[in-house]
C-alpha positions in Angstrom: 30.3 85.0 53.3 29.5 81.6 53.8 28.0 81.1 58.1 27.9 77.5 59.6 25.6 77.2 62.4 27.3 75.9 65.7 25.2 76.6 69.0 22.5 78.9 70.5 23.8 80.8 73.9 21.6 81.2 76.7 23.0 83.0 80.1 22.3 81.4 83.3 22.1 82.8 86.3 24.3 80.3 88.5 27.0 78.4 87.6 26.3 74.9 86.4 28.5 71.6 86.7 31.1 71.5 84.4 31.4 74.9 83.6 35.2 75.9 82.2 36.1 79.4 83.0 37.4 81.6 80.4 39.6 84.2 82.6 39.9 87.2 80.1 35.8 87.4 79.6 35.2 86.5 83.0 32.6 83.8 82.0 32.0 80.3 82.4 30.6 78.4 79.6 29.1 74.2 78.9 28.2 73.3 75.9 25.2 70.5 75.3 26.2 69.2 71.8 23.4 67.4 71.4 21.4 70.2 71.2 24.0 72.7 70.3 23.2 75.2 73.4 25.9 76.9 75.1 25.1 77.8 78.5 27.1 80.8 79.6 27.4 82.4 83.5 28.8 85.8 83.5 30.7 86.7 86.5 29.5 90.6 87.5 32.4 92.0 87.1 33.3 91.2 83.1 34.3 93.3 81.0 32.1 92.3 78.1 29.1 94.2 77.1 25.7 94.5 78.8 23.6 92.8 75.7 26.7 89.5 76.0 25.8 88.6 79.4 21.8 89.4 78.9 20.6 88.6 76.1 20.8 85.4 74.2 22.8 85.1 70.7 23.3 82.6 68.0 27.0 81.6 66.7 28.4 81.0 63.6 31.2 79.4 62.3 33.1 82.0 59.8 36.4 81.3 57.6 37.6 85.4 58.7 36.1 86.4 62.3 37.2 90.2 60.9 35.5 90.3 57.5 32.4 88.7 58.9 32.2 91.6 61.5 32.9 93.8 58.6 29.9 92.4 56.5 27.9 92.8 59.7 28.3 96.4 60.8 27.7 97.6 57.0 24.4 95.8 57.5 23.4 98.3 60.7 25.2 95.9 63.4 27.0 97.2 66.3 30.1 95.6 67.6 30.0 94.0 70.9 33.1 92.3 71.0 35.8 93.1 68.8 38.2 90.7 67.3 39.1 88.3 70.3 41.9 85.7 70.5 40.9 82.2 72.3 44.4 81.4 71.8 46.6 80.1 68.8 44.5 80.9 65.4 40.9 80.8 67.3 39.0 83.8 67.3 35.5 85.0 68.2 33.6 88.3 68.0 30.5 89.4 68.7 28.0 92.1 66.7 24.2 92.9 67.7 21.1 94.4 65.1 19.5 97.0 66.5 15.8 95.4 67.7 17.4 92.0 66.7 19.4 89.1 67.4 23.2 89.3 68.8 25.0 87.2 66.3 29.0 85.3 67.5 31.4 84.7 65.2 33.8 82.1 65.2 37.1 81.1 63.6 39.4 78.6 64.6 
């Protein structure tokens, strides 16, 4: 399946100017496009889990969020985040390799 690179996420441990607020995950997020980081603030009580809000991850653009998660958990992944709606057709989910990187994946 074919990835497309889009940002490297980094938690923060306060909230930064800027910052939009996405209710369900309880987390507030800026992007720097320049240098395609995604800052991310996690408010303590989200429902996401532990590795999300600690650890940093790498997203990639995918043409099926589902298949890609697929693709990853037959490679020894675990799923973080399943399948989540952003709203109308974008989608993200999130997978992590044991003693590796925690990989989003993103559809729109």
């Amino acid at each position: 399946m074919e990835k497309t690179y889009m940002h490297t996420g980094i938690p923060v441990p306060e909230k930064m100017d800027g910052m939009a607020y996405m209710e369900g995950l309880k987390v507030w997020i800026c992007n720097n496009e320049e240098y395609k980081i995604e800052y991310l603030y996690w408010e303590k009580d989200t429902p996401c889990a532990w590795r999300m809000v600690a650890e940093t991850h790498v997203a990639y653009k995918v043409a099926d969020v589902q298949a890609a998660v697929d693709e990853a958990v037959a490679a020894g992944a675990a799923v973080l985040l399943p399948k989540y709606s952003l709203g109308g057709t974008c989608a993200i989910a999130y997978v992590g390799y044991k003693n590796g990187p925690q990989v989003e994946f993103f559809q729109d």
